[in-house]
C-alpha positions in Angstrom: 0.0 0.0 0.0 2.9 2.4 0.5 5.7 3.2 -1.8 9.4 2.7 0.1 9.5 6.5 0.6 5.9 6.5 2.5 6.3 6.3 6.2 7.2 3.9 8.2 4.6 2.3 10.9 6.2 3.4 13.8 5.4 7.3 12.4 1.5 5.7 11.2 0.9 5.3 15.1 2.2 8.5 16.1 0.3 10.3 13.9 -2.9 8.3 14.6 -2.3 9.0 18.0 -2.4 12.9 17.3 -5.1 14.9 16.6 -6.8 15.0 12.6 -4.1 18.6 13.0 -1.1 16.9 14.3 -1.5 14.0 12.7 -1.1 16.3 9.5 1.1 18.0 10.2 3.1 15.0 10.9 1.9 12.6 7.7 2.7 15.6 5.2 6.2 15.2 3.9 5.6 11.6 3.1 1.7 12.2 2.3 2.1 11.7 -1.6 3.9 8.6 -1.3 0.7 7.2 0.4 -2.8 5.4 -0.7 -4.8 8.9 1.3 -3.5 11.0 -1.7 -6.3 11.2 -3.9 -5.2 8.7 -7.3 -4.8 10.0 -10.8 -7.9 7.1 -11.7 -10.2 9.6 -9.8 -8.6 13.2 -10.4 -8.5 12.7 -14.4 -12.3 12.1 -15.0 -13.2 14.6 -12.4 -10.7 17.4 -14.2 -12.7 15.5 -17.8 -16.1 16.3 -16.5 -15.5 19.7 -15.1 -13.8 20.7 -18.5 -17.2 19.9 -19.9 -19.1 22.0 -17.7 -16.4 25.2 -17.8 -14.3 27.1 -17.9 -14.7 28.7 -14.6 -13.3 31.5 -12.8 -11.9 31.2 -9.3 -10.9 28.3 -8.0 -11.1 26.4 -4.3 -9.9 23.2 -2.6 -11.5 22.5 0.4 -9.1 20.8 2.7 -6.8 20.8 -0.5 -4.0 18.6 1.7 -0.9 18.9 -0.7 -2.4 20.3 -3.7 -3.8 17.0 -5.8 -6.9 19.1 -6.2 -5.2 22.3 -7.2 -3.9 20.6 -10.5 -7.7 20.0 -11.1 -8.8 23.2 -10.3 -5.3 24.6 -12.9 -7.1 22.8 -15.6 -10.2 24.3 -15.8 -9.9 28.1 -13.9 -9.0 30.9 -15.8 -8.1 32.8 -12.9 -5.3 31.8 -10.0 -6.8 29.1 -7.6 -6.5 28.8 -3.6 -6.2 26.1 -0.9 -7.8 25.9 2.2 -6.9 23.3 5.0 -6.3 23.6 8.5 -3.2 21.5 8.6 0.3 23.6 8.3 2.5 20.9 7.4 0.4 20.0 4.3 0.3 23.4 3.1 3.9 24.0 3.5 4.2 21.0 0.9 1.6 22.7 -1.3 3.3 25.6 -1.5 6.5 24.2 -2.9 4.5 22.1 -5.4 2.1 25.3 -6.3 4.0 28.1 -5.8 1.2 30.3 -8.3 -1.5 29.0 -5.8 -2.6 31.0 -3.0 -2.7 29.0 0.1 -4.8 29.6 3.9 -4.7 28.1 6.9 -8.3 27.5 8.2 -10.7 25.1 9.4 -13.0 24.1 6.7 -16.3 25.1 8.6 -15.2 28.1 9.8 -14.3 29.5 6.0 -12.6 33.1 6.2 -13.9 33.6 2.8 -17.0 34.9 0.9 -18.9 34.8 -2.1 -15.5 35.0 -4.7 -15.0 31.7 -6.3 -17.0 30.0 -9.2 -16.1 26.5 -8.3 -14.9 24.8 -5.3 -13.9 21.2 -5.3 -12.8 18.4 -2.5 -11.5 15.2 -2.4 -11.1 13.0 0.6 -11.9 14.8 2.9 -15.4 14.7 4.3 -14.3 11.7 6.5 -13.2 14.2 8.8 -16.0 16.0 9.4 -18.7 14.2 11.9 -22.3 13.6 9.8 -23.6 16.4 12.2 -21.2 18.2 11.1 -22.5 18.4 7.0 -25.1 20.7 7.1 -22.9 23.4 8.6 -19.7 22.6 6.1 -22.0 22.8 3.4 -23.3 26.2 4.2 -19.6 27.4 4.7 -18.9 26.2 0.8 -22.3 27.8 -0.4 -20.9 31.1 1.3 -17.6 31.1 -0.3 -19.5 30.6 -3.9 -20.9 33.5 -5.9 -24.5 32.5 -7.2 -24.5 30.2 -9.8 -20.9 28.8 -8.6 -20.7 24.8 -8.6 -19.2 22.7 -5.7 -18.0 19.5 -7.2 -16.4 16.4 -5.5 -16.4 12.8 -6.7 -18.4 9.8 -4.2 -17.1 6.1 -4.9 -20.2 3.8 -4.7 -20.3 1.9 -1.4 -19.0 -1.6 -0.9 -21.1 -4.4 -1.2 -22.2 -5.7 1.9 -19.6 -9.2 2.9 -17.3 -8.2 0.3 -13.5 -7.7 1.4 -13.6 -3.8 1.0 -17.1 -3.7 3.2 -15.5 -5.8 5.7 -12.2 -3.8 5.7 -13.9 -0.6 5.8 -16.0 -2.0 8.5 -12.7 -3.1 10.7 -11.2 0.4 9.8 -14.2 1.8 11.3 -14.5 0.2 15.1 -11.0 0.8 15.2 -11.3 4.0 15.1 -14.1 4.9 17.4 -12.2 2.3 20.1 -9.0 4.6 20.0 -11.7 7.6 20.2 -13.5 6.1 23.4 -10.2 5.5 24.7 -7.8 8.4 23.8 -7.9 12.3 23.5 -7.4 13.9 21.6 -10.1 12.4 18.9 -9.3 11.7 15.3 -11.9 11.6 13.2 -12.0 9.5 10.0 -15.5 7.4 9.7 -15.9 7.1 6.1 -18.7 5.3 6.3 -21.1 7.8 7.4 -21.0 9.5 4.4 -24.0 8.1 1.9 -25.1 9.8 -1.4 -28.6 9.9 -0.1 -28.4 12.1 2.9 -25.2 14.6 1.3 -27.5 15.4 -1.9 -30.9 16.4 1.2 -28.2 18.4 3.0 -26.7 19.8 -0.2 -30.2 21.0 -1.3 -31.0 22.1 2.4 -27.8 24.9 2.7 -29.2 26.2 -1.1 -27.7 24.1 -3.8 -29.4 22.5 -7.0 -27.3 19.3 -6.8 -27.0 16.7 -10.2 -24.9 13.6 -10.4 -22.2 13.2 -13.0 -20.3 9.3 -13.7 -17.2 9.0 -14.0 -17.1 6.7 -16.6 -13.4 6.0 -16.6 -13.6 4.2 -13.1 -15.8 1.5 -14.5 -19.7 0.1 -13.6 -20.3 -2.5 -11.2 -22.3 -5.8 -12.1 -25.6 -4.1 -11.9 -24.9 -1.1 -14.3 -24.0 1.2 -11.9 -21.3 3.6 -11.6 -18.3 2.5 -9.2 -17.9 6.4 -9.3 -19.7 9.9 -9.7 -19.1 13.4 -9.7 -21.3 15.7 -7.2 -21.9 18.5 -8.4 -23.8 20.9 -6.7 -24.8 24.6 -7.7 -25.8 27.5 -5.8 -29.0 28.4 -6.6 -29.9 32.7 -6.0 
C-alpha cells in the first residue's frame, strides 16, 4: 500500500495518535507517497467532466492537503486558484508544489472567505468531518460561492455488503471509534457515514441545486452502476 519512501509504521501510530491537526502535520512530507492522496484514476475524469461544464473563474480546494486538487482546479480556472486546509505541514508541501497558488490556513467550517469563487472542489476529505457536522460545512462552501458557482467532488459507490472492502472498511471503522473512546485527543476518519442519499438532502437544504455526474473511466459495477460519480452541486440565487 505504501511506496518505500511513505512512512514507516512506527510514524502511522504517532500520527494516529495525534489529533486530525497533528496528525497532518506530521503525515505531510511523506503524504504523496501514500494510498490517502487522492489517485490519478479519480482526479483525471473529475478534471474531464469539469472541463465539460467550464471554464470557470476562481478556483477552491477545500481541505486541498498537498495540492492534488489544485492541479484539477489549474485545468479548468482561468483565474489563480486557492487552498484551504487547516493543517500547516500540508500546506507547507503545497506551497513548494504550487508556488502560483494562493494557500490559507483554516478550518473548513469556519471558511474566512466569501462569495468569490466560481467552483470549489474536495476530495477525501469529508471523513473528517462528523455527519452532524455536513449541514454546517456545506453552508460554509455555499458562502464562499458566488451565485451560480458549482461545488464538485467525486463519491465512490459503497461496498457491497460481505465483500472484502465492506468488511475492511468496517474493521477500519470500530478501530477508530475504540481509539476515540479510549484516547484524547479524537481523530476523526469514519468514512462510512458519508451516503449519497443524505449529502444530496443536506446539499439541497444549505441552497444548492445538486446533479450527479459518472465517472465513466472508473468503470460500472455488475448491476450497471457507476463504481464512481461526480457531485456536483450549484448554488442556486
Amino acid at each position: 500500500m505504501f511506496a518505500p519512501q511513505g512512512p514507516t509504521v512506527r510514524e502511522l501510530a504517532v500520527q494516529a495518535l495525534s489529533s486530525v491537526e497533528h496528525g497532518y502535520d506530521l503525515l505531510a512530507p511523506k503524504f504523496d507517497h501514500t494510498p490517502f492522496r487522492t489517485p490519478d484514476v479519480i482526479l483525471a475524469p473529475v478534471a474531464s467532466v469539469l472541463r465539460r461544464l467550464g471554464p470557470f473563474g476562481r478556483g477552491l480546494d477545500l481541505c486541498c492537503g498537498t495540492g492534488a486538487g489544485l492541479d484539477v482546479l489549474r485545468e479548468v480556472c482561468r483565474e489563480p486558484v486557492t487552498g484551504v486546509d487547516i493543517s500547516a505541514g500540508m500546506l507547507a508541501v503545497a506551497a513548494r508544489a504550487h508556488p502560483g497558488a494562493q494557500l490559507i490556513r483554516a478550518d473548513a467550517r469556519a471558511l474566512p472567505l466569501r462569495s468569490g469563487f466560481d467552483l470549489a472542489v474536495s476530495f477525501g476529505a469529508f471523513g473528517h468531518f462528523l455527519p452532524e457536522e455536513h449541514p454546517g460545512l456545506f453552508a460554509q462552501v455555499h458562502a464562499a460561492l458566488r451565485p451560480g458557482g458549482r461545488f464538485a467532488f467525486p463519491v465512490v459507490a459503497p461496498a457491497r455488503p460481505g465483500t472484502r472492502r465492506h468488511l475492511a472498511l468496517l474493521g477500519f471503522d470500530a478501530v477508530m471509534r475504540v481509539r476515540n473512546a479510549l484516547w484524547r485527543p479524537p481523530f476523526v476518519m469514519y468514512y462510512r457515514g458519508f451516503g449519497l442519499a443524505d449529502v444530496r438532502r443536506e446539499l439541497t437544504a444549505a441552497g444548492f441545486h445538486v446533479e450527479l455526474y459518472a465517472l465513466e473511466e472508473c468503470g460500472r459495477r455488475l448491476d450497471g452502476s457507476p463504481r464512481a460519480r461526480l457531485v456536483v452541486a450549484t448554488r442556486l440565487g
